[in-house]
VMD Tcl script that builds the backbone (N, CA, C; Angstrom):
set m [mol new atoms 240]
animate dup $m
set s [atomselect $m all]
$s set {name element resname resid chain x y z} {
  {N N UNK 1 A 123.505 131.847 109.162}
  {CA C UNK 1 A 123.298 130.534 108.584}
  {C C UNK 1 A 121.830 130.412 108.174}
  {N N UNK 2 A 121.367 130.070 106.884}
  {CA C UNK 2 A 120.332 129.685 106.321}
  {C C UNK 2 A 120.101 128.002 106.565}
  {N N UNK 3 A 118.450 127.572 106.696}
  {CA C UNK 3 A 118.240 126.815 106.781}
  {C C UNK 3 A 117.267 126.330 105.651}
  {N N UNK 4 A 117.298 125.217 105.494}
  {CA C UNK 4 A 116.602 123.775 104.426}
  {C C UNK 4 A 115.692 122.963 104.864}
  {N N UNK 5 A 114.274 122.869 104.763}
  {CA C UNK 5 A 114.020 121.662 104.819}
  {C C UNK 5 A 113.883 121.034 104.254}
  {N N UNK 6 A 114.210 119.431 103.943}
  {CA C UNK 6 A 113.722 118.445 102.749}
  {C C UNK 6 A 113.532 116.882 103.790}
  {N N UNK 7 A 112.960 116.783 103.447}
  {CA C UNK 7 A 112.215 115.586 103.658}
  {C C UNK 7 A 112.081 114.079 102.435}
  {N N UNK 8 A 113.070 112.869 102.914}
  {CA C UNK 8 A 113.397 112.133 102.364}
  {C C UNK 8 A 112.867 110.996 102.667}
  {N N UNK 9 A 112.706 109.935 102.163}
  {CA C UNK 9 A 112.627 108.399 102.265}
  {C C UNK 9 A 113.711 107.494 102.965}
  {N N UNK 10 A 114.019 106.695 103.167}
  {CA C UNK 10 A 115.299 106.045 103.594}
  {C C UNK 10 A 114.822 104.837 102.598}
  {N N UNK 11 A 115.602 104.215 101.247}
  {CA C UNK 11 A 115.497 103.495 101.053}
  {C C UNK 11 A 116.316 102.592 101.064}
  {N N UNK 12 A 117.700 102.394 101.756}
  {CA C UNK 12 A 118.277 101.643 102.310}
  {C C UNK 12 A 118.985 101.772 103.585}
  {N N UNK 13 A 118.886 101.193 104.571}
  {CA C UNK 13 A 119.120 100.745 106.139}
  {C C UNK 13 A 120.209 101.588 105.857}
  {N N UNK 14 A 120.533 102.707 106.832}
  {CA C UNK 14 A 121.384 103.647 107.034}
  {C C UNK 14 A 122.182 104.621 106.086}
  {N N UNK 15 A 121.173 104.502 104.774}
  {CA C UNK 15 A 121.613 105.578 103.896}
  {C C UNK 15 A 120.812 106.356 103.177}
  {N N UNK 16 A 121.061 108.015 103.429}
  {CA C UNK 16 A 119.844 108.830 102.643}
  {C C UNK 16 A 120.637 109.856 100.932}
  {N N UNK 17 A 120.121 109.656 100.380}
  {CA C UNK 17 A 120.890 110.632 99.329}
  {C C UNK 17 A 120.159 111.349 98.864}
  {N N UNK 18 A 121.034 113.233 98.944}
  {CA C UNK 18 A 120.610 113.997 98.862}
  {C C UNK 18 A 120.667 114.871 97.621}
  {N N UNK 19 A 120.177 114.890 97.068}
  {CA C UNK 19 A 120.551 115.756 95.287}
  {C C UNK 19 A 120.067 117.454 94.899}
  {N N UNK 20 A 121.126 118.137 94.409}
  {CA C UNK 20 A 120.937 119.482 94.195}
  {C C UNK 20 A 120.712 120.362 94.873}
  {N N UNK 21 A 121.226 119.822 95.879}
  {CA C UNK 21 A 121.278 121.226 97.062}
  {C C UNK 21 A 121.514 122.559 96.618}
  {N N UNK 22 A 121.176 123.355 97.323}
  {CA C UNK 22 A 121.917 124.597 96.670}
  {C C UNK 22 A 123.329 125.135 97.774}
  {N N UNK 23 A 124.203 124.129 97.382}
  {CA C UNK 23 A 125.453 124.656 97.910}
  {C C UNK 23 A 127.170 124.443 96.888}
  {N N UNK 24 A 127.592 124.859 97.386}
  {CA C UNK 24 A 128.820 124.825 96.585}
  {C C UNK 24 A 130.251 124.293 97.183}
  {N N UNK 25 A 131.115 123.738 96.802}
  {CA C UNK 25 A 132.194 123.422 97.115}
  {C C UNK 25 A 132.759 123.972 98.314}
  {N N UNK 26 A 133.131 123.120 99.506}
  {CA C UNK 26 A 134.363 124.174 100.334}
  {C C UNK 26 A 133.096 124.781 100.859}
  {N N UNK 27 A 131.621 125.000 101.166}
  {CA C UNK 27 A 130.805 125.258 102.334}
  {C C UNK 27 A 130.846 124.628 103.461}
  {N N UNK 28 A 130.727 125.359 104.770}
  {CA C UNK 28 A 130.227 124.380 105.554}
  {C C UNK 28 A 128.982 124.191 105.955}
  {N N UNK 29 A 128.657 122.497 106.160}
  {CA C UNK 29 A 127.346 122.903 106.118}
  {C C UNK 29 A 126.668 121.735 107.456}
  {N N UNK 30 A 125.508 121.751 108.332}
  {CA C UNK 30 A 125.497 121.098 109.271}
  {C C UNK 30 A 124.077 120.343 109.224}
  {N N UNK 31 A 123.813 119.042 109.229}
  {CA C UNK 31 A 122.862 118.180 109.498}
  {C C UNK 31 A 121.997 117.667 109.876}
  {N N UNK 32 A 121.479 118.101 110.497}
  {CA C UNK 32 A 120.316 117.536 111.496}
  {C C UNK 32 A 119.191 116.539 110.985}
  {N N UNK 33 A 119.561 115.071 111.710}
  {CA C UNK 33 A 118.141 114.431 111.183}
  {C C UNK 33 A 117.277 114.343 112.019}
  {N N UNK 34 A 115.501 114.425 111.998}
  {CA C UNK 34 A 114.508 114.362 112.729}
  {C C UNK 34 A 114.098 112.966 112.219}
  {N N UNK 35 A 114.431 111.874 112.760}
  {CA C UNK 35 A 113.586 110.535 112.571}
  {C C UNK 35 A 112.002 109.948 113.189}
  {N N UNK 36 A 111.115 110.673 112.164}
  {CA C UNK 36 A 110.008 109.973 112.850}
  {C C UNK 36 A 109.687 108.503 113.260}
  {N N UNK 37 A 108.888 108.887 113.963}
  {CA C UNK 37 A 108.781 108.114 115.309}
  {C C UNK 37 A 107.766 106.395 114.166}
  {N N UNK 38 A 108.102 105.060 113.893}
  {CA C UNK 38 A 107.084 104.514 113.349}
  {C C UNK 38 A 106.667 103.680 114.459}
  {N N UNK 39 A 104.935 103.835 114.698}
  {CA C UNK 39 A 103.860 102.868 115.175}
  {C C UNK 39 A 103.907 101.573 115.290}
  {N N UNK 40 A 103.916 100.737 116.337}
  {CA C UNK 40 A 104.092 99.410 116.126}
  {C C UNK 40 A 102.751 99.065 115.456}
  {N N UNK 41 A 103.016 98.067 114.883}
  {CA C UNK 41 A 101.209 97.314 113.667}
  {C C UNK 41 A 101.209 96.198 114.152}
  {N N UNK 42 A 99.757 96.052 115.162}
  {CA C UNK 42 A 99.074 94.795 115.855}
  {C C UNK 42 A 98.338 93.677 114.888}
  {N N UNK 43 A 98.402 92.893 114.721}
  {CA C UNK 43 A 97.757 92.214 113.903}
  {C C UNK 43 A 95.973 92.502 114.670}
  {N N UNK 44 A 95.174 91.783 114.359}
  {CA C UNK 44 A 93.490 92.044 115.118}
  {C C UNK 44 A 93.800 90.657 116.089}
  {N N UNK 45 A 94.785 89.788 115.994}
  {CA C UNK 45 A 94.346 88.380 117.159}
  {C C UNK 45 A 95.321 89.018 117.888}
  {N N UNK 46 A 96.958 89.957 117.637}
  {CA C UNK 46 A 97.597 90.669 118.554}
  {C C UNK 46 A 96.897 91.884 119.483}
  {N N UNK 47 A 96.189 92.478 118.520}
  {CA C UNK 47 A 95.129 93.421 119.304}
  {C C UNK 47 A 94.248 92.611 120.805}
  {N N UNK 48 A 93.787 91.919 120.101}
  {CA C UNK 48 A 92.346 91.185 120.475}
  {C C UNK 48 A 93.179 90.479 122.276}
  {N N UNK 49 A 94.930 90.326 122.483}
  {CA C UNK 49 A 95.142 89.384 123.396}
  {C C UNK 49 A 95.820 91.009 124.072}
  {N N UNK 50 A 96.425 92.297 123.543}
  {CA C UNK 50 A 97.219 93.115 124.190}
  {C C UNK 50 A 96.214 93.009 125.474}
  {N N UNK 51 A 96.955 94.153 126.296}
  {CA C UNK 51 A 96.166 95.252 127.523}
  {C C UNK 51 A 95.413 95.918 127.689}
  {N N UNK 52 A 95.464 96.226 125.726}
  {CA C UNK 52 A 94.638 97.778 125.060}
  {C C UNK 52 A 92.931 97.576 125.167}
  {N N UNK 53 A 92.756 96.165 125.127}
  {CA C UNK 53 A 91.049 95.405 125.040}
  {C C UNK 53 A 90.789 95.399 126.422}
  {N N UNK 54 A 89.813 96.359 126.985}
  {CA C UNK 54 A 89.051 96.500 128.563}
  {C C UNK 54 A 89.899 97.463 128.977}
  {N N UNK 55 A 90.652 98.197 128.641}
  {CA C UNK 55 A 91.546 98.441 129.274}
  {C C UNK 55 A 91.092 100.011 130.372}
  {N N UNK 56 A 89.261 99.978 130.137}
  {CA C UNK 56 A 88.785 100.693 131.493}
  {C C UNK 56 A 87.815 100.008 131.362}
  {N N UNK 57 A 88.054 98.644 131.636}
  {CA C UNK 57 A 87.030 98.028 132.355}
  {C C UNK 57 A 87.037 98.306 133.750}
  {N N UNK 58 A 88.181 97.970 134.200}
  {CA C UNK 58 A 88.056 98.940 135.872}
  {C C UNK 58 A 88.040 99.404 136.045}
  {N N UNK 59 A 87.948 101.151 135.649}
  {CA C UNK 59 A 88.053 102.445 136.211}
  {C C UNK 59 A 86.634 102.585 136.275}
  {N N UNK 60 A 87.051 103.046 137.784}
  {CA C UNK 60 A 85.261 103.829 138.145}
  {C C UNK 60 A 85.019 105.031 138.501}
  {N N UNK 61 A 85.695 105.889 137.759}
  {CA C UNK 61 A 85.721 106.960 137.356}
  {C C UNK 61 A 85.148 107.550 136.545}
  {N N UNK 62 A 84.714 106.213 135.145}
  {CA C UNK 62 A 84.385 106.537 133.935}
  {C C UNK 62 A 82.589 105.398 134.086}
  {N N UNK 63 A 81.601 106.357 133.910}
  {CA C UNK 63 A 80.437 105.461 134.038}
  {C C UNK 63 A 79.746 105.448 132.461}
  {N N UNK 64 A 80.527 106.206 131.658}
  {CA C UNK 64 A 79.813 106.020 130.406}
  {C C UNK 64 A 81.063 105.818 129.679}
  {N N UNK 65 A 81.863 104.384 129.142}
  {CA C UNK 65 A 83.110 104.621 128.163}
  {C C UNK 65 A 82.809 104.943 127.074}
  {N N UNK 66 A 81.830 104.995 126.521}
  {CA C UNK 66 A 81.251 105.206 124.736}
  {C C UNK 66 A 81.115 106.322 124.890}
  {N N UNK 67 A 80.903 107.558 125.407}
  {CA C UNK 67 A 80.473 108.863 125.444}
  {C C UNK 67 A 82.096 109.382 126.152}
  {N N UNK 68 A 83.022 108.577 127.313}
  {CA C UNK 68 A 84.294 109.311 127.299}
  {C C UNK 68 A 84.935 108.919 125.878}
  {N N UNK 69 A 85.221 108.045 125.595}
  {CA C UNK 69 A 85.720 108.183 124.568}
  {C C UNK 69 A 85.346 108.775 123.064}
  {N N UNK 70 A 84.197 109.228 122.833}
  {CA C UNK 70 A 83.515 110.659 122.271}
  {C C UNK 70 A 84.011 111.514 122.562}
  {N N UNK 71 A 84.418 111.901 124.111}
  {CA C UNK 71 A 84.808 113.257 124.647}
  {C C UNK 71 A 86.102 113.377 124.399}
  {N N UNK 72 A 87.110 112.338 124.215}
  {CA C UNK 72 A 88.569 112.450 123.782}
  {C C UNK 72 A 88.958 112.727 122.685}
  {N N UNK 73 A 87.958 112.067 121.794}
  {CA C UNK 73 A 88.074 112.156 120.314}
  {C C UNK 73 A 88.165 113.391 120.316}
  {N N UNK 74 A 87.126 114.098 120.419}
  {CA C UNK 74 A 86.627 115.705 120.241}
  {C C UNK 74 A 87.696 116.537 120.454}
  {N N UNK 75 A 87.939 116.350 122.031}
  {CA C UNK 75 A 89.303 117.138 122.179}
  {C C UNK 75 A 90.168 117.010 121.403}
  {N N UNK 76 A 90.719 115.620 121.240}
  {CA C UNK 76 A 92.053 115.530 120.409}
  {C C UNK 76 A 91.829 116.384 118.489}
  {N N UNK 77 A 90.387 116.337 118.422}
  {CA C UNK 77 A 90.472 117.409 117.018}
  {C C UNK 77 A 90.671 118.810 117.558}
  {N N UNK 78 A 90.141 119.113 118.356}
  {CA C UNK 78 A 90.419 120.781 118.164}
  {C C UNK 78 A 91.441 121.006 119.343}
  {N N UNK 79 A 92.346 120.232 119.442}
  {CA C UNK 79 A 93.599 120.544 119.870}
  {C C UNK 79 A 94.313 120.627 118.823}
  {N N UNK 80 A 95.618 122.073 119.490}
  {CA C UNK 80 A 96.321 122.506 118.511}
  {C C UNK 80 A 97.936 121.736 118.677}
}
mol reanalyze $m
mol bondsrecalc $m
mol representation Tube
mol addrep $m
């Protein structure tokens, strides 16, 4: 079995259409959808009231947050 990838839009609530495949009549053929994952979007006064604002204000673990969170950034680029 050969595999396809194509990557589509959904432009209407539970329907994708697919054009020119390269298959023919009387194949069988099998489906798989990968639905990415979408981000919830905070407004800045939803931001401003979440959990996410202080949210190491208590850890005392961390004595510099402007320089850990430098150090995460960093990692998270040259992670593979």
């Amino acid at each position: 079995m050969s595999a396809i990838h194509i990557q589509a839009q959904v432009a209407k609530d539970g329907e994708i259409t697919l054009n020119d495949l390269p298959v023919k009549a009387g194949q069988q053929v099998e489906v798989t959808l990968e639905i990415e994952d979408v981000a919830p979007t905070l407004t800045a006064a939803e931001l401003a009231e979440s959990d996410l604002v202080g949210l190491w204000e208590v850890r005392t673990d961390i004595q510099d947050s402007i320089g850990y969170a430098r150090q995460l950034r960093e990692q998270a680029q040259i992670r593979e």
